[in-house]
C-alpha positions as CSV (number, residue, x, y, z in Angstrom):
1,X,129.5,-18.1,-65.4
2,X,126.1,-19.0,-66.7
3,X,125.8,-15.2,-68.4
4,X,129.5,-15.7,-69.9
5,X,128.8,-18.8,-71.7
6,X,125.7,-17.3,-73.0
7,X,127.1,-14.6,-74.2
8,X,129.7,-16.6,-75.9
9,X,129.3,-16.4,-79.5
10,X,131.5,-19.5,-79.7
11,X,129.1,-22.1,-77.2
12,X,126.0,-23.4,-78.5
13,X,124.1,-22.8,-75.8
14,X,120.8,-23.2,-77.1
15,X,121.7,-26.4,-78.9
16,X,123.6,-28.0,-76.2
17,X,120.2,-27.5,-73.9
18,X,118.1,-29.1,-76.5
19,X,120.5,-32.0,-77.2
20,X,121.0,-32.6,-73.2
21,X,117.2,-32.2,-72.3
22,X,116.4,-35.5,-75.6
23,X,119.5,-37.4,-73.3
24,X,117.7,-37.1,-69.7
25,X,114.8,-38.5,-71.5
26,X,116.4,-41.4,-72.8
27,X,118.3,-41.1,-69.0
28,X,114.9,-41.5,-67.9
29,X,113.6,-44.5,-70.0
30,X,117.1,-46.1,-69.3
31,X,115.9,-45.8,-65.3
32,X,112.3,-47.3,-65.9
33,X,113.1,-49.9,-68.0
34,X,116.0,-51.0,-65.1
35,X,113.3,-50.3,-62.5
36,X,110.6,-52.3,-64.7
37,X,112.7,-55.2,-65.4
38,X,113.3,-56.4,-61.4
39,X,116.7,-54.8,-61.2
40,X,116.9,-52.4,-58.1
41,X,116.4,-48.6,-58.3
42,X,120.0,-47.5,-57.3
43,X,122.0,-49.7,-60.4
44,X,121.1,-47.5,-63.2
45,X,121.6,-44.3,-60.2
46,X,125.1,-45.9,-59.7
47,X,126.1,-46.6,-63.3
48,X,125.1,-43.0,-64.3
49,X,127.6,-41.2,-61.3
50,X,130.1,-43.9,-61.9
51,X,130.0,-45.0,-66.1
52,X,128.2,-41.9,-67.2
53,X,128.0,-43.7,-70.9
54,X,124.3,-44.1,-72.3
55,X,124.9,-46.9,-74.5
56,X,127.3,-48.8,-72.1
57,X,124.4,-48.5,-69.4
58,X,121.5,-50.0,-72.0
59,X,124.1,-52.8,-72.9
60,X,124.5,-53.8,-68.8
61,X,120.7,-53.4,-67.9
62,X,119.6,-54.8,-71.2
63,X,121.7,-58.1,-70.4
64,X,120.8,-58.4,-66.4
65,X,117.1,-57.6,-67.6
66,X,117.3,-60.6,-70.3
67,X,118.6,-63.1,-67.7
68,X,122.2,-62.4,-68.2
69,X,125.5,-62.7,-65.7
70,X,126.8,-59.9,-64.5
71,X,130.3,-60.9,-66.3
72,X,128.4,-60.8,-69.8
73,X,127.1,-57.4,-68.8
74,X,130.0,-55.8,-67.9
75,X,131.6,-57.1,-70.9
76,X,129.4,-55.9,-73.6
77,X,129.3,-52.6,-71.6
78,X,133.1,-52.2,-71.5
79,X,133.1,-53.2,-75.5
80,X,130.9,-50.5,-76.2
81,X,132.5,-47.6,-73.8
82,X,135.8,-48.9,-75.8
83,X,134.9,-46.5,-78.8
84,X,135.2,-43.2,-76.3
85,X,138.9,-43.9,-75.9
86,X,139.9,-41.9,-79.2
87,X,137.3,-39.1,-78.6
88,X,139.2,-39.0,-75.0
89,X,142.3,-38.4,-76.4
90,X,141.0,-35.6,-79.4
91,X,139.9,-33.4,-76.4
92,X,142.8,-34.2,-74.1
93,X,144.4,-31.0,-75.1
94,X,141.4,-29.0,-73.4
95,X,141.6,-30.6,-70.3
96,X,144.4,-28.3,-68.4
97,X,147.5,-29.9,-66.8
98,X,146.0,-30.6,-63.1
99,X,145.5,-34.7,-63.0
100,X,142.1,-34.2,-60.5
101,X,140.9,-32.4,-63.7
102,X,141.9,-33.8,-66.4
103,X,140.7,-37.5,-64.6
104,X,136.9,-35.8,-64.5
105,X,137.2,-34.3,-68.1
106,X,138.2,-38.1,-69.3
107,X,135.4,-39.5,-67.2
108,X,133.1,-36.4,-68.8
109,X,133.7,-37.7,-72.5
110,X,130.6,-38.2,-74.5
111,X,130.1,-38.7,-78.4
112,X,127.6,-35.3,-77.8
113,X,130.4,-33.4,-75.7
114,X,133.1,-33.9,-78.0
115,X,130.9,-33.0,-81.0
116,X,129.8,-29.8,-79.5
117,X,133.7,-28.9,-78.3
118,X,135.0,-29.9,-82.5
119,X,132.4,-27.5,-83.8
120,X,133.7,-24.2,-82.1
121,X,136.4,-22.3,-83.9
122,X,138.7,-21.4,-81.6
123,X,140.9,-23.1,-78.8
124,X,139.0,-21.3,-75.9
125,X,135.9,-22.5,-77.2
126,X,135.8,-25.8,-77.6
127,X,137.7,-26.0,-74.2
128,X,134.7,-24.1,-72.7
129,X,132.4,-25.8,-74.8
130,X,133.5,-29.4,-73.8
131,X,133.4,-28.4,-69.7
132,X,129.9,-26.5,-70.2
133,X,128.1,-29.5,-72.5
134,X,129.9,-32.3,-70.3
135,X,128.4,-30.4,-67.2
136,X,125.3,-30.2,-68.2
137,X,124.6,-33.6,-69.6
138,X,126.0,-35.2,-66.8
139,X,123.4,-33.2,-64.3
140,X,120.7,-33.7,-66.5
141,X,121.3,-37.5,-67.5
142,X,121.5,-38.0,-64.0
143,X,118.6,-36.5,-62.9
144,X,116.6,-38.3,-65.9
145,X,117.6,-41.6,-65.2
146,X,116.3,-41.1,-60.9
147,X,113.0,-39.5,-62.6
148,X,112.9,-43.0,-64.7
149,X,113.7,-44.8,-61.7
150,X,110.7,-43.8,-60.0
151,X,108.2,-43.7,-62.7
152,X,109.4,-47.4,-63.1
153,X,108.8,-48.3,-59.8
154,X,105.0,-46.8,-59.4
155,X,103.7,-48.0,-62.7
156,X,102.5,-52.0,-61.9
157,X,102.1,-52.3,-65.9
158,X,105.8,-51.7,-67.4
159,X,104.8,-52.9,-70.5
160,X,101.6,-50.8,-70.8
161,X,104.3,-47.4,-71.3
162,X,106.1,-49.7,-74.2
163,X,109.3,-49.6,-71.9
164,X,110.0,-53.2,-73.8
165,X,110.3,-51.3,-77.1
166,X,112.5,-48.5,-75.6
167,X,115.8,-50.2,-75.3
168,X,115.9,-51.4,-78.9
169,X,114.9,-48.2,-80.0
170,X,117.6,-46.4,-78.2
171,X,120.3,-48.1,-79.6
172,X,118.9,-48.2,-83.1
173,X,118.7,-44.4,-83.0
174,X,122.3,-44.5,-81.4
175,X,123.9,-46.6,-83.9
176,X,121.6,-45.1,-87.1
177,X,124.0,-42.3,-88.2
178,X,127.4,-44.9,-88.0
179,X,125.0,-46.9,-90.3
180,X,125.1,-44.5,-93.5
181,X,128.5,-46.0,-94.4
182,X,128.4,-49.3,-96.3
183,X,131.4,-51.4,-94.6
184,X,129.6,-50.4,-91.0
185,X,126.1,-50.9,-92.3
186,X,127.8,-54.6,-93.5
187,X,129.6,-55.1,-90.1
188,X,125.8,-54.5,-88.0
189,X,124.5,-56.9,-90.5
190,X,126.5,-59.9,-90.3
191,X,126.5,-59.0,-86.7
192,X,122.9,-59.1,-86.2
193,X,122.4,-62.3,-88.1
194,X,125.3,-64.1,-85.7
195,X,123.9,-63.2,-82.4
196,X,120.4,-64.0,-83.7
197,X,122.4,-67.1,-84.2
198,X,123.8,-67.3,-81.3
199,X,121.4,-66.4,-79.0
200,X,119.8,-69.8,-79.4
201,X,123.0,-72.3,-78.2
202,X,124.7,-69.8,-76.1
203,X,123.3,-67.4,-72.1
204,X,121.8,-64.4,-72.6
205,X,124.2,-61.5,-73.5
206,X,127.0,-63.6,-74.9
207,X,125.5,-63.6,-78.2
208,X,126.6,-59.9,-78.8
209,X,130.2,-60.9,-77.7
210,X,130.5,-63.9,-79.9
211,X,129.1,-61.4,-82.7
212,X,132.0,-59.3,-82.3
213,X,133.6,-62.8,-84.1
214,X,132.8,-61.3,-87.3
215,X,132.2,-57.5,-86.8
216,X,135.7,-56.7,-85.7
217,X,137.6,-58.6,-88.8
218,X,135.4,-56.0,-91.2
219,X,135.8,-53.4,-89.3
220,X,140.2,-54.0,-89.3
221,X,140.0,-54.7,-92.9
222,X,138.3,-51.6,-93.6
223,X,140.9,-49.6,-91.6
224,X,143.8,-51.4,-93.1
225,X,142.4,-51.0,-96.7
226,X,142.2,-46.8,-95.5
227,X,145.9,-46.5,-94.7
């Protein structure tokens, strides 16, 4: 299978590698910092199998690390995987007819597999792009995040790696490319300033929930003022 795809002038193989070897390093700072941060070596192993959604699985370890409830956690998490729902349904059509596998293509979804599968030209391509970049993320952000797992648990000095500085920096370099447009780049912004706000009357993680307050009205105004 591996010489097919290869071979397939319409799967990016080379770029799909590079793009899926960067996400098991972030995989792998997402397992130290959990490890790092007193939270037990299996959560960020579980979350991987069973969310498989980087920025969902910052959101939940970021919030427990800070103090947070559980309930907060899961929350914000869920809030974030909410914007895969409308990739999921743009690349429903190359999942086959069988439920078993169109329930593991849906669970597969990433912003990087659906990009890859959009870019090919032809029906048979993005359908073998989607199952060959979903694939091999999946394996290789799993296999990052045990690998940050265990450097997290031998280092004594967390902070000496900068693991504090890694979690923002994710989700800056998640969120930078939504930010070129000026109603999102608005949105983050009044966003920011509330849970900064927030953060000082209300537990840890709710103050990115209660920014939602005033994100979501621009965000619907912007989509009502589109159609």
């Amino acid at each position: 299978m591996m010489r097919t795809i290869r071979h397939d002038p319409d799967v990016a193989v080379r770029d799909i590698l590079v793009v899926c070897l960067a996400d098991a390093l972030v995989g792998a700072s997402l397992g130290a910092i959990a490890v790092a941060s007193g939270l037990p070596w299996w959560l960020p192993v579980l979350l991987s199998v069973v969310v498989f959604a980087g920025a969902s699985q910052f959101v939940f370890v970021g919030v427990l690390a800070s103090g947070g409830t559980v309930l907060a956690a899961a929350l914000g998490a869920l809030l974030i995987n909410g914007r895969l729902t409308p990739l999921a349904f743009s690349v429903a059509p190359l999942l086959g007819d069988k439920a078993a596998t169109r329930l593991l293509g849906a669970h597969l979804v990433t912003d990087e597999s659906v990009a890859f599968a959009t870019a090919a030209t032809t029906t048979a391509g993005r359908r073998r792009t989607y199952w060959f970049s979903s694939i091999v993320l999946f394996v290789l952000w799993n296999l990052g995040v045990l690998v940050g797992t265990a450097v997290g648990s031998v280092v004594a000095d967390s902070d000496a790696l900068g693991l504090d500085a890694a979690f923002p920096a994710v989700l800056l370099a998640l969120v930078m490319p939504a930010l070129r447009d000026r109603i999102t780049r608005r949105a983050a912004l009044a966003g920011a300033v509330v849970a900064l706000l927030a953060n000082t009357v209300v537990p840890a993680g709710v103050s990115v929930v209660v920014a939602l307050a005033v994100v979501v009205p621009i965000v619907l105004r912007r989509e009502r003022s589109a159609s």
